[in-house]
Z-matrix of the N, CA and C atoms (Angstrom, degrees):
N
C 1 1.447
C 2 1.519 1 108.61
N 3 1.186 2 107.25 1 122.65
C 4 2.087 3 103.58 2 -178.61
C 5 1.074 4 100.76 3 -71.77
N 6 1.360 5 119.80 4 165.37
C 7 1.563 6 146.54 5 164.79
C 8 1.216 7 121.15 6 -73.05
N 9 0.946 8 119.38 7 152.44
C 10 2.044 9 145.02 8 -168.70
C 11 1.790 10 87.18 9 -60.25
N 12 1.518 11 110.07 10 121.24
C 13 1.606 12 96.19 11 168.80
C 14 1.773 13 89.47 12 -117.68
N 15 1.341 14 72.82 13 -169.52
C 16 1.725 15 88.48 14 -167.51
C 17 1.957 16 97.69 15 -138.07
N 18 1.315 17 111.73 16 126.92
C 19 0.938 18 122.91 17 140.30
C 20 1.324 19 136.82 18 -23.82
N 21 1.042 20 130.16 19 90.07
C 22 1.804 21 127.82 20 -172.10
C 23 1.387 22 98.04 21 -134.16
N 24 1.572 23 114.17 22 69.17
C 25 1.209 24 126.02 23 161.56
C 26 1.449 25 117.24 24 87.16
N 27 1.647 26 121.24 25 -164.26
C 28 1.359 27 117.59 26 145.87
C 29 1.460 28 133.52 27 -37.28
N 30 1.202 29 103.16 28 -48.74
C 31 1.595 30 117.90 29 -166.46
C 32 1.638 31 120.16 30 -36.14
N 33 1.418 32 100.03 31 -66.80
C 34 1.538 33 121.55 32 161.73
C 35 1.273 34 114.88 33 178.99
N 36 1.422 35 128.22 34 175.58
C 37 1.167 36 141.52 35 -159.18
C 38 1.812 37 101.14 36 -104.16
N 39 0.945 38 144.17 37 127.17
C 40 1.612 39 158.49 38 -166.68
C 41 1.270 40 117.51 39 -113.10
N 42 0.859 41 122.19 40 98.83
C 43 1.905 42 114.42 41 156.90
C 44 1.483 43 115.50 42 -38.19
N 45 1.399 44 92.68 43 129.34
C 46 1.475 45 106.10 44 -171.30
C 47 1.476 46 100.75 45 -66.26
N 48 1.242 47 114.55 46 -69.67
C 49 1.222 48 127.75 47 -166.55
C 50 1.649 49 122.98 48 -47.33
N 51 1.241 50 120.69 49 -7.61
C 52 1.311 51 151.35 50 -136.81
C 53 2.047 52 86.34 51 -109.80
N 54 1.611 53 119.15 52 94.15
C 55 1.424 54 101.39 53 167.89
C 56 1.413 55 101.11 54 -101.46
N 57 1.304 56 85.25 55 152.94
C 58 1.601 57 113.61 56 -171.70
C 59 1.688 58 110.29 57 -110.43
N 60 1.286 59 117.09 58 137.15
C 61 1.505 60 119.01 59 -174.61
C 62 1.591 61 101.83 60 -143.17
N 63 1.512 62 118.49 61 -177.41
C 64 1.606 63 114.71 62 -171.25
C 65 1.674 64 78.62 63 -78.18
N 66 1.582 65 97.35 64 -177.49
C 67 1.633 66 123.95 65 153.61
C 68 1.371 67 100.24 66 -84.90
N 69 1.464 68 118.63 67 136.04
C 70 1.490 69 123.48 68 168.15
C 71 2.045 70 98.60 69 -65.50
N 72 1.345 71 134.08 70 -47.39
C 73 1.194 72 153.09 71 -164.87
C 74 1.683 73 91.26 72 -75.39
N 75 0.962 74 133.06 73 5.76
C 76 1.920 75 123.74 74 177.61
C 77 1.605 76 100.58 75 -96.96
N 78 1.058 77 127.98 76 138.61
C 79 1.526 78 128.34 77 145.92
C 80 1.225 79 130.22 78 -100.77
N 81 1.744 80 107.30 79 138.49
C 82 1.912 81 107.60 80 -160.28
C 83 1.151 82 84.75 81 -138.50
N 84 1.357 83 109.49 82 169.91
C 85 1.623 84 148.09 83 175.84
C 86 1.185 85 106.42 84 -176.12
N 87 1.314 86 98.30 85 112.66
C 88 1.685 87 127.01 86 144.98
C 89 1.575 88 130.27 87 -42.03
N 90 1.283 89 118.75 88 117.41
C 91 0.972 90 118.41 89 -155.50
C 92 1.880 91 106.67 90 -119.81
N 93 1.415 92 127.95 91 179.58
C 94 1.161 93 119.48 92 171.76
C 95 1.531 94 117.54 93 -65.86
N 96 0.740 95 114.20 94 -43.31
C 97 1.657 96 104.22 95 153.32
C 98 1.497 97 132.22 96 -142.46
N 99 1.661 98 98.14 97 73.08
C 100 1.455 99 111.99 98 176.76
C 101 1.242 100 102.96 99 -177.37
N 102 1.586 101 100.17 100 -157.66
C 103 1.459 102 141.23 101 150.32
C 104 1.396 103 137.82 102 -124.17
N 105 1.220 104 124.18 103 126.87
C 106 1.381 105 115.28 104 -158.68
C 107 1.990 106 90.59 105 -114.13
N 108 1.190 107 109.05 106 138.05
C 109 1.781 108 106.49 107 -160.01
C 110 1.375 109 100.06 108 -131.41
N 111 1.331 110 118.54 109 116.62
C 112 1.629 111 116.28 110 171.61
C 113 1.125 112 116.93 111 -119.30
N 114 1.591 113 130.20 112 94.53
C 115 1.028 114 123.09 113 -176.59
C 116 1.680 115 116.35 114 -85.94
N 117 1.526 116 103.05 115 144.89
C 118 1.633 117 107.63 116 178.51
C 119 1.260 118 114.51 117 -39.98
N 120 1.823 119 100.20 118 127.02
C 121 1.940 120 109.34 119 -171.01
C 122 1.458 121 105.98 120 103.07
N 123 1.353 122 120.36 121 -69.24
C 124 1.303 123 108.04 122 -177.22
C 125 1.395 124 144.35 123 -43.16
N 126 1.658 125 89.14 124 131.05
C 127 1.731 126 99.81 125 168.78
C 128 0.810 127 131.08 126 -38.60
N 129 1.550 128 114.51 127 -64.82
C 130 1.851 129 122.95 128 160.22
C 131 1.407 130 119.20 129 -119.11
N 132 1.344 131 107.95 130 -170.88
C 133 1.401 132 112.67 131 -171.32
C 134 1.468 133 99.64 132 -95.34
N 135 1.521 134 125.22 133 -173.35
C 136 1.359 135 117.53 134 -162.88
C 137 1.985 136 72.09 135 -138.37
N 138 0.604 137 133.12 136 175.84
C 139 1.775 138 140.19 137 -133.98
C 140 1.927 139 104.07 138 174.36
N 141 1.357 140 97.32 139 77.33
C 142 1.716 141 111.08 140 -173.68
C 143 1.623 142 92.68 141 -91.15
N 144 1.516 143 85.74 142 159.14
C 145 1.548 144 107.51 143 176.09
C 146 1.197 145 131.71 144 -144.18
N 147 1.292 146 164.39 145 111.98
C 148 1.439 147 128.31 146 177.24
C 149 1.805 148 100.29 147 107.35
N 150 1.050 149 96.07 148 -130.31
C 151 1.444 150 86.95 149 -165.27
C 152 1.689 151 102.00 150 -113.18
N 153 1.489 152 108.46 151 21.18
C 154 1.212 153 130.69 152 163.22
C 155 1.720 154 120.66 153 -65.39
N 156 1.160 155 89.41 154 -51.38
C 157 1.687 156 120.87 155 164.87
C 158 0.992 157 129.14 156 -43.85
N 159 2.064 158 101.71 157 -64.12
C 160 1.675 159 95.95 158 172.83
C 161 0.939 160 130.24 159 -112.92
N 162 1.783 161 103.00 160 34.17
C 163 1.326 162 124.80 161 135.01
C 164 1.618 163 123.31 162 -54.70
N 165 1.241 164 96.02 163 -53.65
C 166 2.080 165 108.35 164 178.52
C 167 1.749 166 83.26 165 -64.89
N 168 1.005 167 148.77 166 -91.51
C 169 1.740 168 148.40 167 -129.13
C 170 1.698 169 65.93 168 -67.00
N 171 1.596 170 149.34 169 -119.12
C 172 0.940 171 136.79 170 -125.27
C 173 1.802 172 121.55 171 -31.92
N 174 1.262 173 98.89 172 -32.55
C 175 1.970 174 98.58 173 -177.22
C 176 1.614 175 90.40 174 -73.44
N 177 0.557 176 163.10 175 32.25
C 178 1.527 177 151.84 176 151.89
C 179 1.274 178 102.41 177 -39.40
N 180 1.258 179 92.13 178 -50.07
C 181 2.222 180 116.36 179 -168.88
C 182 1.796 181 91.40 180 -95.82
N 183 1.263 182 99.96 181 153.96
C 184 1.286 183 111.75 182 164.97
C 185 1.896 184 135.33 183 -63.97
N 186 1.071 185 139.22 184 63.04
C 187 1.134 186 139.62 185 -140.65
C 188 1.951 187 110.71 186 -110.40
N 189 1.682 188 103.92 187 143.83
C 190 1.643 189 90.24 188 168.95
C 191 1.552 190 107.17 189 -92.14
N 192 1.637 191 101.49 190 175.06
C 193 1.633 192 93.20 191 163.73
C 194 1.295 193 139.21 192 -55.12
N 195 1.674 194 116.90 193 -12.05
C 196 1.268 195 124.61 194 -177.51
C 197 1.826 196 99.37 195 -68.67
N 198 1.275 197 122.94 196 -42.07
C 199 1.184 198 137.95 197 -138.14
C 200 1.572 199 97.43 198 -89.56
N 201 1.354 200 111.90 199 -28.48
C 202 1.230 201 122.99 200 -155.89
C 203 1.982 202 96.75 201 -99.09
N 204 1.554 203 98.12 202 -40.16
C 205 1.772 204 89.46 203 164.64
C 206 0.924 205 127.24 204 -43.72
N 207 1.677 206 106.36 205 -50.09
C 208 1.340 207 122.84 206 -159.33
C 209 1.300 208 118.26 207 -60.20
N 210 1.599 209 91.82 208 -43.83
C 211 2.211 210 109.12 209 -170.06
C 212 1.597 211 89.19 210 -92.13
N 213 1.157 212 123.95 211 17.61
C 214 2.039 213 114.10 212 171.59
C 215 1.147 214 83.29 213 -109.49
N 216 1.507 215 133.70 214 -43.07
C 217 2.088 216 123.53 215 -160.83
C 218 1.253 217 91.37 216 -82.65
N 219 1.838 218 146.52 217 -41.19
C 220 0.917 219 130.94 218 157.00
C 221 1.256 220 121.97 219 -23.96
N 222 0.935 221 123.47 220 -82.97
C 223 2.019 222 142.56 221 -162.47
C 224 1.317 223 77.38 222 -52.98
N 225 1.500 224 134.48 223 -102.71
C 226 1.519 225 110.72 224 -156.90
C 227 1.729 226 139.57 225 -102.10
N 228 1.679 227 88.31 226 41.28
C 229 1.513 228 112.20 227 151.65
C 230 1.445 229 92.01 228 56.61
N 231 1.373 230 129.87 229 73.38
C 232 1.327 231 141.05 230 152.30
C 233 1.537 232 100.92 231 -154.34
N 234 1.798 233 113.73 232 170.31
C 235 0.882 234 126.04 233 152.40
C 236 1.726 235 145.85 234 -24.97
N 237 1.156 236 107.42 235 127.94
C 238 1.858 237 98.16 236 178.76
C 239 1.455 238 100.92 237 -24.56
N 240 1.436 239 100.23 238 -72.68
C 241 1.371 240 138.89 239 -143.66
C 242 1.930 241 103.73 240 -26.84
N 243 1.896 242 82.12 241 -48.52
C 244 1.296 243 108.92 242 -177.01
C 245 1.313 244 127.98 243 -45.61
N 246 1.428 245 108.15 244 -32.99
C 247 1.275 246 117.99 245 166.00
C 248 1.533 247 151.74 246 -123.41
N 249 1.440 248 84.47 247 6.30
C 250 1.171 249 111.48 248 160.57
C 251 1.477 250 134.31 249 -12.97
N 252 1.648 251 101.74 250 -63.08
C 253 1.790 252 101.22 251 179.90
C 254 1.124 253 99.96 252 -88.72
N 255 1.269 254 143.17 253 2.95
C 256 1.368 255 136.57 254 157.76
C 257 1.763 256 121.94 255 -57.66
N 258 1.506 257 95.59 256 -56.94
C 259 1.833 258 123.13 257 165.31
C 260 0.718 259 89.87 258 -42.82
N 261 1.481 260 130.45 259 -74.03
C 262 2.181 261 127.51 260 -146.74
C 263 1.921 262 96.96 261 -70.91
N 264 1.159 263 82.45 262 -47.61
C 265 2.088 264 71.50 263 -172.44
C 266 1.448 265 102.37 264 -50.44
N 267 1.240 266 103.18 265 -59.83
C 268 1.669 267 117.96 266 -160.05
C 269 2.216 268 104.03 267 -41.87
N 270 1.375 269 104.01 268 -57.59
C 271 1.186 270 116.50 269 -175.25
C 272 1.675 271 110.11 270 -66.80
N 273 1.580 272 116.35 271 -47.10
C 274 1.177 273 124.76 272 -172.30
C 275 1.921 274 106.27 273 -69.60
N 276 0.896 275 118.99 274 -37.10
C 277 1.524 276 145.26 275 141.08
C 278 1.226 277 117.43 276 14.34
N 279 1.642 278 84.76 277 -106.25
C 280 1.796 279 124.50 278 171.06
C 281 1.318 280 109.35 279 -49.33
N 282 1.862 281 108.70 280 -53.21
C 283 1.461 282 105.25 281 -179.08
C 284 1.113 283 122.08 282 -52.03
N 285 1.438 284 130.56 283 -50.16
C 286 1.433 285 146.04 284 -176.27
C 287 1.685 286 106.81 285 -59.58
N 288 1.356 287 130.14 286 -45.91
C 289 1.367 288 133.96 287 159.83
C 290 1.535 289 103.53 288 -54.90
N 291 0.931 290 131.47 289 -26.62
C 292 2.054 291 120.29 290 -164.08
C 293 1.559 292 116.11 291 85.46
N 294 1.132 293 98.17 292 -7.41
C 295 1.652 294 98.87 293 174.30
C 296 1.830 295 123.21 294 -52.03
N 297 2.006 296 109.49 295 -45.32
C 298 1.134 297 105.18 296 133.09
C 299 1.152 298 145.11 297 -130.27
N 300 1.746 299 125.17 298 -177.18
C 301 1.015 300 149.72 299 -135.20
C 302 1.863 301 84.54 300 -118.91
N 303 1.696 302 98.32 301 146.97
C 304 1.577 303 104.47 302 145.05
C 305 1.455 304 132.01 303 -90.79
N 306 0.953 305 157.25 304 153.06
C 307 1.249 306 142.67 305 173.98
C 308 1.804 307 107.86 306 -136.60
């Protein structure tokens, strides 16, 4: 039986239940204004920005998408809603590169 997803915009729809953390196997550097993300295999790096970014510094820790709205509408003091297709890209993203892992 799948898990409860959540809506996070256009991007795609996420299993809630589903935490998400970096890949230990990705290589990053922080940049003046970003993250630059190379996950194992890749051609290129993926080049975050915005709240793309501290999306990557938030998975440090293991987190679901609920968790990750919450601490993105936190940081810049608006609505989930608000950022929603940002979250789904950002996560749907990384995941699709291998950068992350489920746990």
């Amino acid at each position: 039986m799948p898990g409860r997803e959540i809506n996070v915009g256009q991007a795609r729809a996420l299993e809630v239940a589903i935490r998400w953390r970096r890949s230990e196997s990705t290589l990053w550097r922080r940049t003046l204004d970003g993250v630059v993300v190379l996950p194992d295999g890749a051609d290129a790096p993926l080049v975050l920005r915005g709240p793309a970014a501290r999306i990557w510094e938030l998975l440090a820790q293991p987190l679901n998408v609920e968790e990750l709205l919450d601490a993105i509408a936190t940081v810049y003091a608006v609505e989930g809603d608000t950022v929603a297709d940002e979250v789904g890209w950002a996560v749907g993203r990384l995941a699709d590169a291998g950068a992350l892992c489920r746990t």
